[in-house]
C-alpha positions as CSV (number, residue, x, y, z in Angstrom):
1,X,16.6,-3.5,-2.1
2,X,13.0,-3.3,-1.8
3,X,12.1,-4.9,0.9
4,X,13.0,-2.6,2.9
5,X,9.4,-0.4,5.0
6,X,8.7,2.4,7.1
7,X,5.4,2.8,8.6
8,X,4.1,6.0,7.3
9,X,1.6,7.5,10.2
10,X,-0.3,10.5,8.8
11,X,-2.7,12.0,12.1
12,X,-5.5,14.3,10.8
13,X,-6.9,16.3,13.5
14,X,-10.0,18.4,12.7
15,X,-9.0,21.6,10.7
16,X,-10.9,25.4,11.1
17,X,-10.9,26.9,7.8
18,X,-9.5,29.9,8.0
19,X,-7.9,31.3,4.6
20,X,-9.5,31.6,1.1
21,X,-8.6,28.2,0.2
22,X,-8.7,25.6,2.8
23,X,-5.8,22.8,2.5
24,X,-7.2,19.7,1.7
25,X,-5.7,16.4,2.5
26,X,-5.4,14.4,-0.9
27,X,-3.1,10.8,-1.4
28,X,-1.7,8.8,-4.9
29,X,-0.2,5.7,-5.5
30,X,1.4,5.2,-8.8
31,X,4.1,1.8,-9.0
32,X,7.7,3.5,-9.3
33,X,10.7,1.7,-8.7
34,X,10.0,-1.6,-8.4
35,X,7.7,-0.6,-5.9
36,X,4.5,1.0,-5.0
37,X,5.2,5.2,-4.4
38,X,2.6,6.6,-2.2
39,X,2.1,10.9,-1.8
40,X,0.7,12.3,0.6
41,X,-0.5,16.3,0.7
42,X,-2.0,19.2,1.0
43,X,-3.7,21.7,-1.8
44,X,-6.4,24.3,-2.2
45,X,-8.0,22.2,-5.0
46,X,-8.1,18.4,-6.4
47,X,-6.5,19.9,-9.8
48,X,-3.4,21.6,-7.9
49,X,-3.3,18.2,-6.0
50,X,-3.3,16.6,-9.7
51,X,-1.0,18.8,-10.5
52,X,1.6,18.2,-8.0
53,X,1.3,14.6,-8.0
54,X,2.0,14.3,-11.4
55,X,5.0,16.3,-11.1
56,X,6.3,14.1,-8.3
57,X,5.4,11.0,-9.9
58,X,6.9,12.0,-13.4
59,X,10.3,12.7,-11.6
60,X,10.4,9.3,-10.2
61,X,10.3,8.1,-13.6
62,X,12.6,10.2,-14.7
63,X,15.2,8.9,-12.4
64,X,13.6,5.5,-12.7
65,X,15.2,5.9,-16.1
66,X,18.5,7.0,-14.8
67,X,19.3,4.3,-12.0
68,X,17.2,1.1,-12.4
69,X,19.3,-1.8,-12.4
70,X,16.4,-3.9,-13.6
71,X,15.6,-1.5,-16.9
72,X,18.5,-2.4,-19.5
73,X,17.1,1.2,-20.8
74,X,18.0,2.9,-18.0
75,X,21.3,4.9,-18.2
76,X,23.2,3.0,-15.8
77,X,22.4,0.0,-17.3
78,X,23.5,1.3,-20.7
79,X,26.4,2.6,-19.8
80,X,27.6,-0.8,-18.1
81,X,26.6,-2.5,-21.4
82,X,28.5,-0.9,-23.3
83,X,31.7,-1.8,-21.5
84,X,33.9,1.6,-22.1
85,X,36.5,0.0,-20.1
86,X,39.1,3.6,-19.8
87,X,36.9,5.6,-21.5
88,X,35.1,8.8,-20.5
89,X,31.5,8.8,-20.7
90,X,29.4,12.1,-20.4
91,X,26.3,11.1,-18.0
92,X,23.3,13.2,-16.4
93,X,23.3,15.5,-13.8
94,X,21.0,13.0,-11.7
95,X,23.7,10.2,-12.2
96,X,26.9,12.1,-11.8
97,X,25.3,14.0,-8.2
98,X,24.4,10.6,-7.2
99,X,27.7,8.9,-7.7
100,X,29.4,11.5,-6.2
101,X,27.6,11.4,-2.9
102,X,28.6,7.8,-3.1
103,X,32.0,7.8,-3.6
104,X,31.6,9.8,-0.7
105,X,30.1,7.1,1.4
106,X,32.3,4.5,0.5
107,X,35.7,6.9,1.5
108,X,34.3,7.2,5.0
109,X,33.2,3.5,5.3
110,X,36.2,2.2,3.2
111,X,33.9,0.1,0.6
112,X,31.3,-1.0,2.8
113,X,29.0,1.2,1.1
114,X,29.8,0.5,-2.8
115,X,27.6,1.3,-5.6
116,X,29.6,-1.1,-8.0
117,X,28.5,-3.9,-5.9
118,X,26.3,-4.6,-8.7
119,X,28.3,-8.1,-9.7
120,X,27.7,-9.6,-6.4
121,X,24.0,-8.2,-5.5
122,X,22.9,-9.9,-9.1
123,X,24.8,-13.8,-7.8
124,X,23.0,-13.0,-4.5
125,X,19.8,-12.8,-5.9
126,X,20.4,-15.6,-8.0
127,X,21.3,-17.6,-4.7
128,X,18.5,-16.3,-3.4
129,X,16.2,-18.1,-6.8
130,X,18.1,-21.6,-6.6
131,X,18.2,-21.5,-3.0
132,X,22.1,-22.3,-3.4
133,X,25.3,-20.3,-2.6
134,X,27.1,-19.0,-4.6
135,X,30.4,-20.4,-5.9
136,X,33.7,-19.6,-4.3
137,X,34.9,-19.2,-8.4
138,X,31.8,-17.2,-8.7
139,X,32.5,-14.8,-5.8
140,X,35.9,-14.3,-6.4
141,X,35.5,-13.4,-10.3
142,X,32.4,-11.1,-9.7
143,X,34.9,-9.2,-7.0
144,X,37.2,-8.6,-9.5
145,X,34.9,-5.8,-10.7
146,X,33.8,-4.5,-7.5
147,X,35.6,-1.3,-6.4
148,X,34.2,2.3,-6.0
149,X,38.1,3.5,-6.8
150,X,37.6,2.1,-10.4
151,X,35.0,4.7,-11.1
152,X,36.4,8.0,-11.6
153,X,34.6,11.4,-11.7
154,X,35.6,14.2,-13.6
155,X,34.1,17.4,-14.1
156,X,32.9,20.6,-16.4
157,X,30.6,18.6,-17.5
158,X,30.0,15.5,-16.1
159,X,32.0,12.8,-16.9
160,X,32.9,9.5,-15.4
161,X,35.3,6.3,-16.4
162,X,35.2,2.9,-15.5
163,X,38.9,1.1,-15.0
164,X,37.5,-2.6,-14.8
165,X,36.0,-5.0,-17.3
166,X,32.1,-6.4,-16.1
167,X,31.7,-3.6,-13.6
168,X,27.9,-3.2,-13.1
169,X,25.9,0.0,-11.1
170,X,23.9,-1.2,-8.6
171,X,22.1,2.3,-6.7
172,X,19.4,0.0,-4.7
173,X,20.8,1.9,-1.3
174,X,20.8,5.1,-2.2
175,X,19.1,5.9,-5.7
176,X,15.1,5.7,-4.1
177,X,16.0,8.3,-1.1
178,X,17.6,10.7,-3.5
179,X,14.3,10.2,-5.5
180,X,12.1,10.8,-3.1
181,X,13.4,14.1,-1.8
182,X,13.5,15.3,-5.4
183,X,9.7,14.3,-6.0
184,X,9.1,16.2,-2.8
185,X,11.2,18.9,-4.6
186,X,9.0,18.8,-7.2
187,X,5.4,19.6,-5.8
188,X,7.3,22.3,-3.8
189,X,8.2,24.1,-7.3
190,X,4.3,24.3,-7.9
191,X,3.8,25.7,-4.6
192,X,3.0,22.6,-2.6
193,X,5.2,21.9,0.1
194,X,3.2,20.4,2.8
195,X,4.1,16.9,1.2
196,X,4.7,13.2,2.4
197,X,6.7,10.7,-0.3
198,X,6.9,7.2,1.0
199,X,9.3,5.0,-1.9
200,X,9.0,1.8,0.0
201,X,11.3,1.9,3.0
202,X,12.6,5.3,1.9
203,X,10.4,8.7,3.1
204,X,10.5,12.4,2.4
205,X,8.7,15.1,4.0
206,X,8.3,18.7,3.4
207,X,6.8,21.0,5.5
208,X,4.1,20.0,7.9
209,X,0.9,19.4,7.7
210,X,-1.6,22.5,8.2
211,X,-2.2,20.8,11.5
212,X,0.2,19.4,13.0
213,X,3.8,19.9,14.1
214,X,5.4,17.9,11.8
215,X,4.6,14.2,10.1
216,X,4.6,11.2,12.2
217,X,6.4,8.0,10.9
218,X,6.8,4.9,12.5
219,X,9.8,2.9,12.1
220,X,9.1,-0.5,11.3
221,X,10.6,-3.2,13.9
222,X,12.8,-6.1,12.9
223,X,10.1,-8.5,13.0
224,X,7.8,-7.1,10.0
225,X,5.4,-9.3,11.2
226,X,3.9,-9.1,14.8
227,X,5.3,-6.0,15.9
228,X,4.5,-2.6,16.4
229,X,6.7,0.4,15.5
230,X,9.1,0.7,18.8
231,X,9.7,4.5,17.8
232,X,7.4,7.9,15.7
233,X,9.7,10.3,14.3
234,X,8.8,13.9,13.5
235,X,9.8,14.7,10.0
236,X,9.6,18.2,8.5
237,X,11.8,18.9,5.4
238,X,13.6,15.6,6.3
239,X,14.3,12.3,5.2
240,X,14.2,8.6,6.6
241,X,15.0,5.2,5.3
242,X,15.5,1.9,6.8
243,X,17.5,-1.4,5.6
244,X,16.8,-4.7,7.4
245,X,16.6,-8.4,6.1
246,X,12.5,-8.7,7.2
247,X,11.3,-9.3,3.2
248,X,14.6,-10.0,1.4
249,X,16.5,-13.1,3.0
250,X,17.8,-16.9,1.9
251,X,18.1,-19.2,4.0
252,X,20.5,-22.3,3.2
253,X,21.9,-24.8,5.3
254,X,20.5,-23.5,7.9
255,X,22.3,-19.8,7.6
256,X,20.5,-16.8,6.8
257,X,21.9,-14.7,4.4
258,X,20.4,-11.2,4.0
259,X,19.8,-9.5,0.3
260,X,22.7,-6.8,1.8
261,X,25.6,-7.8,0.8
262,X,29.0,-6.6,2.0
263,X,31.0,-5.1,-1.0
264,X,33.7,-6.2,1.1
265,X,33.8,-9.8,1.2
266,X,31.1,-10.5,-1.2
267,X,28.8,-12.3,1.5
268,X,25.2,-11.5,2.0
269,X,24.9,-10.5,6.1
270,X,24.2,-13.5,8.0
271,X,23.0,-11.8,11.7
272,X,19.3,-10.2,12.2
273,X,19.5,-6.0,11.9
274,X,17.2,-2.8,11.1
275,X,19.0,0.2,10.7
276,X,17.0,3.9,10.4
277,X,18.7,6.8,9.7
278,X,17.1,10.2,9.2
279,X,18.5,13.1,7.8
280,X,17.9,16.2,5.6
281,X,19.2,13.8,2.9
282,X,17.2,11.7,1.5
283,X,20.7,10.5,-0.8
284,X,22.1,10.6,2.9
285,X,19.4,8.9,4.9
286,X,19.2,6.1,2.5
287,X,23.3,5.8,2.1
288,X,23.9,5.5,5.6
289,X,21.3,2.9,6.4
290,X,22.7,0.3,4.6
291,X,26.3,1.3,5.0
292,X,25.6,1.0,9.1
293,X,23.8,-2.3,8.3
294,X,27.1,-3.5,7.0
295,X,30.0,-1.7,9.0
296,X,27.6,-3.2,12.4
297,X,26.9,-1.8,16.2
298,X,30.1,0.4,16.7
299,X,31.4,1.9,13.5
300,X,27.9,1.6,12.2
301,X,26.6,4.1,14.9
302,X,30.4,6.3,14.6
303,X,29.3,6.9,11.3
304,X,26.2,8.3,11.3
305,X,27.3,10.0,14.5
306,X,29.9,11.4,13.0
307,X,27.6,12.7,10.0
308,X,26.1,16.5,11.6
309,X,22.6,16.5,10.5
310,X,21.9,12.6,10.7
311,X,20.5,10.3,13.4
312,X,19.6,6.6,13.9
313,X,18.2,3.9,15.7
314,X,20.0,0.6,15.1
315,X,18.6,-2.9,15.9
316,X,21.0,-5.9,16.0
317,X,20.1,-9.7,17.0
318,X,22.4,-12.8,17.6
319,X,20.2,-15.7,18.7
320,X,17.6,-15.0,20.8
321,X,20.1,-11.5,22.4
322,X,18.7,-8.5,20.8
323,X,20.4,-5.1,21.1
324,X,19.1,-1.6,20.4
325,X,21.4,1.3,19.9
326,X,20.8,5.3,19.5
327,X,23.1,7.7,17.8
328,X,23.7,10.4,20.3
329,X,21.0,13.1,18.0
330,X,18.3,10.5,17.7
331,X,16.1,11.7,20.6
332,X,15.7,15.1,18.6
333,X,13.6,13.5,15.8
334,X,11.2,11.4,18.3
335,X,7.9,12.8,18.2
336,X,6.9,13.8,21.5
């Protein structure tokens, strides 16, 4: 799901030098993903700025080469191939963290949030190529393979089964925030902390910047086009993502179906939403925004209320009616 964009607002203000080694403000871009990754931070010197960033950008690759659903390289993808209907599979670290935090998404959310929605996501971007639904047939056999209770998890070490034939991995909601804090992660083990990773719609922060009380994002409105962030968060060693259907839609006979899909009934969402969530997650942050997309206004908000160090602004439209809705925590992260 990379359609999905934050505004990423970096102030400078002028700086007085006062230690040895004056913070300088250095950014990359490196494609990651599926998408472009862009760093943001502070170092003494260009080479610990080089040094950093190539730390950062080599552990996006690294889980690039874990979770991509588009590499048939990538673990996930292997491990689907191979079709080890009951069998248990030893898998990463990365992959085994990740699935667990997702199993525990879909619990609370009873399957709305479903990393084996993998079957339907790939029909829906077919739809999405031809312009034509997909198949009541089609639907009801990819569903046949959906279900996070036919993954198990076992542990010491990692180990995890599959129960159903054709089940397929799909990490698009939740795989690019978890890589993004851990890239963050990453310059901070080289002593670089005052950091900014931007994965598309999916941001982490580290400490902040030398002048400045924290970073200051923009969430992106519902309208991509045409419209100017309604909200600026303050992120310090935080996360925020945001799902929405601005980038990633079909429109056919004269419905619009979003690329989110419910694992639930196998339908792309047909009404107008943005969801951002922050958190001290990024697995979280980026979980919960499409599982709120999904579950809609009430639950959607329950949940990430209900979640103790999460917040989120939700936008929903039917028609020309628009509704905006804060989680009871989201003033906290508004940047004042």
């Amino acid at each position: 799901m990379f359609g999905r964009m934050l505004v990423a607002c970096v102030a400078l203000w002028a700086m007085t030098v006062t230690a040895a080694e004056p913070l300088r403000r250095y950014q990359a871009r490196e494609p990651h993903m599926g998408v472009d990754v862009t760093l943001t931070l502070y170092a003494p010197s260009e080479a610990v700025a080089n040094d950093a960033t190539q730390a950062a950008f080599r552990r996006i690759a690294e889980l690039n080469k874990v979770f991509s659903d588009y590499d048939p390289e990538s673990e996930a993808m292997r491990l689907c191939a191979a079709r080890p209907v009951g069998q248990t599979v030893p898998v990463s670290e990365d992959l085994f963290v990740v699935l667990t935090a997702a199993r525990k998404w879909s619990e609370k959310t009873d399957g709305a949030f479903d990393v084996t929605v993998g079957p339907l996501v790939d029909l829906w971007r077919r739809s999405r190529r031809s312009k034509k639904l997909p198949t009541t047939a089609a639907l009801q056999e990819a569903q046949q393979s959906v279900g996070y209770r036919h993954v198990r998890l076992l542990t010491d070490p990692p180990r995890i089964v599959l129960d159903r034939e054709n089940m397929k991995l799909d990490f698009g909601a939740i795989a690019k925030g978890y890589a993004a804090e851990e890239a963050v992660k990453a310059m901070a083990k080289l002593g670089v902390k005052q950091t900014l990773v931007a994965i598309a719609g999916d941001i982490a922060a580290g400490d902040a910047p030398p002048d400045a009380p924290g970073w200051k994002i923009g969430i992106a409105p519902l309208n991509a086009d045409g419209e100017e962030p309604s909200h600026y968060l303050k992120l310090v060693n935080a996360s925020v993502s945001t799902s929405g259907d601005s980038y990633q839609y079909v429109e056919i006979g004269g419905v619009r179906y979003a690329h989110i899909v419910d694992p639930r009934t196998g339908l792309g969402l047909t009404h107008r939403r943005s969801v951002t969530v922050v958190s001290r997650s990024g697995a979280t942050s980026d979980a919960l925004d499409t599982a709120a997309s999904i579950l809609g206004e009430v639950e959607g908000r329950k949940l990430i209320d209900d979640e103790a160090d999460a917040a989120g602004l939700l936008v929903f439209q039917d028609g020309e009616t628009r509704k905006v809705v804060m989680t009871k925590r989201f003033a906290e992260w508004v940047w004042k």
